[in-house]
C-alpha positions as a Markdown table, in Angstrom:
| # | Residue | x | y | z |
|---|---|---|---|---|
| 1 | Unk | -68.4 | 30.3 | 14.9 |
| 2 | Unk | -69.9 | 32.1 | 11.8 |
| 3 | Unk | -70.5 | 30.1 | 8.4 |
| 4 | Unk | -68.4 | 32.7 | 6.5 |
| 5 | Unk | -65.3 | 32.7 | 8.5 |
| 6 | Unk | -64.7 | 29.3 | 7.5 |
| 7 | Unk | -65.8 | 28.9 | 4.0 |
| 8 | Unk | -62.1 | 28.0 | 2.5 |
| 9 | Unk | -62.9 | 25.4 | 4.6 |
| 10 | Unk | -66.3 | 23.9 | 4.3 |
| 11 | Unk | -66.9 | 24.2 | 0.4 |
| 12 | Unk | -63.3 | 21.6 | -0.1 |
| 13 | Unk | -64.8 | 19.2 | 2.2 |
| 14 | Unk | -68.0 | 19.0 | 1.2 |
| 15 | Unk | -67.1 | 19.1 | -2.1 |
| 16 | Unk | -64.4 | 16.0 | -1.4 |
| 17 | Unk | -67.0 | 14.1 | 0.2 |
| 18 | Unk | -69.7 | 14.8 | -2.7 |
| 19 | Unk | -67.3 | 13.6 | -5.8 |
| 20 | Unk | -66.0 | 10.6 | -3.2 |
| 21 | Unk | -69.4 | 8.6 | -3.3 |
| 22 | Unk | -72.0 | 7.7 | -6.0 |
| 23 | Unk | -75.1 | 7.2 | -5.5 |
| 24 | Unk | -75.2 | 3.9 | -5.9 |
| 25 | Unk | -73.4 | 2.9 | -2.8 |
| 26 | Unk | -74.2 | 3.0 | 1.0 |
| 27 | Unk | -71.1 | 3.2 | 2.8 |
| 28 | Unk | -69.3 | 4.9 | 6.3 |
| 29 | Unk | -66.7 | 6.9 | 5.2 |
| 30 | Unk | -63.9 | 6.9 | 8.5 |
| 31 | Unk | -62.0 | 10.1 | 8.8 |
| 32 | Unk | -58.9 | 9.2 | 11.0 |
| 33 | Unk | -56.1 | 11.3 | 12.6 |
| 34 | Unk | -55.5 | 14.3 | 14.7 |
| 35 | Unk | -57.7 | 16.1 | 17.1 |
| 36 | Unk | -57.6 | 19.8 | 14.9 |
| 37 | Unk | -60.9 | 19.7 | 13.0 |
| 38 | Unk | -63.0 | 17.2 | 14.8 |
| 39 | Unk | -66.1 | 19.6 | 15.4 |
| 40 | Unk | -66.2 | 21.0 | 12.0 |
| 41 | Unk | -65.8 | 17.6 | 10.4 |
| 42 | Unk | -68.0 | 16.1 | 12.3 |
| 43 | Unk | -70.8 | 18.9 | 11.1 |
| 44 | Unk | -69.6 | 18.8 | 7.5 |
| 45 | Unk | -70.6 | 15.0 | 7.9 |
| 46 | Unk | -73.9 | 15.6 | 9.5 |
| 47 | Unk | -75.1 | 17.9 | 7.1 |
| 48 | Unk | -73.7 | 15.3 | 4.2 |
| 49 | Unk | -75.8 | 12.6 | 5.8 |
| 50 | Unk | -78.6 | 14.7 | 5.6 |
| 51 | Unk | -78.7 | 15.6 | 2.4 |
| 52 | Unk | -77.5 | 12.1 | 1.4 |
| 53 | Unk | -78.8 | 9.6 | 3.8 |
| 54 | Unk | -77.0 | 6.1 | 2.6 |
| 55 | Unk | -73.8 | 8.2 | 3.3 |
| 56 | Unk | -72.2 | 8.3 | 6.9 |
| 57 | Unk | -69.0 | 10.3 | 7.8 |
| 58 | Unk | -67.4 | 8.8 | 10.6 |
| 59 | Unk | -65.4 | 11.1 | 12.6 |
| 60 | Unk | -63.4 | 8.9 | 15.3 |
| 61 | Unk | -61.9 | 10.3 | 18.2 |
| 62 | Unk | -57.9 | 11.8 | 17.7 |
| 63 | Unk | -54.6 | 8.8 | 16.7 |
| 64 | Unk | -52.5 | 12.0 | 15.8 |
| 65 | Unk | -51.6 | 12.9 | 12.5 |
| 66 | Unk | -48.8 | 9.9 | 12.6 |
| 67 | Unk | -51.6 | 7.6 | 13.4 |
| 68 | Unk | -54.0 | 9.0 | 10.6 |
| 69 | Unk | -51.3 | 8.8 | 8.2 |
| 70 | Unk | -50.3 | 5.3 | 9.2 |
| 71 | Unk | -54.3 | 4.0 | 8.9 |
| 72 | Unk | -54.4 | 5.3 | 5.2 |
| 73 | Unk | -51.0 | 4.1 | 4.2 |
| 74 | Unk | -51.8 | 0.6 | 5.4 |
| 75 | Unk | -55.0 | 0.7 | 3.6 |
| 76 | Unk | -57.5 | 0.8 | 6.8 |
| 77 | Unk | -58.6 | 4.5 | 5.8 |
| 78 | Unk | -59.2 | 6.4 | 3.1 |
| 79 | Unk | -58.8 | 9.7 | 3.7 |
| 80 | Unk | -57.1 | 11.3 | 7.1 |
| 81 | Unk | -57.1 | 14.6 | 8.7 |
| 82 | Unk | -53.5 | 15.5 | 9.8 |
| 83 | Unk | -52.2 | 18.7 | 11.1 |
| 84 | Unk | -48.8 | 18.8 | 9.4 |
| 85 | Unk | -47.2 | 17.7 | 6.0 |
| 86 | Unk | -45.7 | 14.1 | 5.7 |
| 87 | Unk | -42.5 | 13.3 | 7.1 |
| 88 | Unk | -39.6 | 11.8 | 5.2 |
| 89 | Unk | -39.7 | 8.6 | 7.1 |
| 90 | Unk | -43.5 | 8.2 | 6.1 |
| 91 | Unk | -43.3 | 8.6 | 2.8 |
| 92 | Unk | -42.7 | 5.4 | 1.7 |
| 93 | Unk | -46.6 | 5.1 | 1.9 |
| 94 | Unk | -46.7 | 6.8 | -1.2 |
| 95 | Unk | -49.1 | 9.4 | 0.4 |
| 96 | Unk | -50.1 | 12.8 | -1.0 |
| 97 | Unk | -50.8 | 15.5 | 1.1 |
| 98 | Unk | -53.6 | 17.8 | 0.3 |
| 99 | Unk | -54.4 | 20.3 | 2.7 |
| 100 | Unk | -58.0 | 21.6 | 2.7 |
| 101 | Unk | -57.9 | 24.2 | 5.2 |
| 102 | Unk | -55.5 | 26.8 | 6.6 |
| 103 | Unk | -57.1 | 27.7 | 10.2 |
| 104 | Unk | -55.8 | 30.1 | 12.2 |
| 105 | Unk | -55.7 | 30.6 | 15.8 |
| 106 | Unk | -56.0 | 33.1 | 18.0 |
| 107 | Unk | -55.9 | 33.9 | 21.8 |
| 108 | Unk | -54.5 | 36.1 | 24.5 |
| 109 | Unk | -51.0 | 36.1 | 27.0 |
């Protein structure tokens, strides 16, 4: 996986992880929902501890995107990584969706 091919990618989520604490606080920031984007979060959050060590990114393993939407609208996340946009039936959570990434994939018949 080179750097470059996934820049529209890294520079919003570091930059959403750098404006989400100050440096006054210590906390684990959990990143809940589906299965797409594990790896690269969980790298993205690495390389944020390092640079920031009071900080931890928590990636757990995959509750689908229902599940990750679910956690944040009841107030047990704050943020969650989900793979499509909200449904009409969740949206009484009062949810935004903010996509950070467009990833493509690619494989053979």
């Amino acid at each position: 996986m080179k750097i470059k091919e996934h820049l529209s990618t890294i520079i919003p989520v570091i930059s959403f992880l750098m404006l989400a604490w100050t440096p006054a606080r210590s906390e684990t920031m959990n990143i809940v929902g589906t299965g797409d984007g594990i790896v690269i979060l969980e790298t993205l959050g690495a390389a944020f501890k390092q640079a920031h060590p009071q900080h931890t990114v928590y990636v757990p393993e995959s509750i689908g995107s229902s599940g990750g939407i679910k956690a944040v609208g009841n107030d047990k996340s704050l943020i969650g990584r989900v793979a499509r946009k909200i449904k009409n039936k969740e949206k009484s959570y009062g949810l935004v969706y903010h996509p950070m990434s467009n990833v493509s994939a690619y494989g053979t018949t």
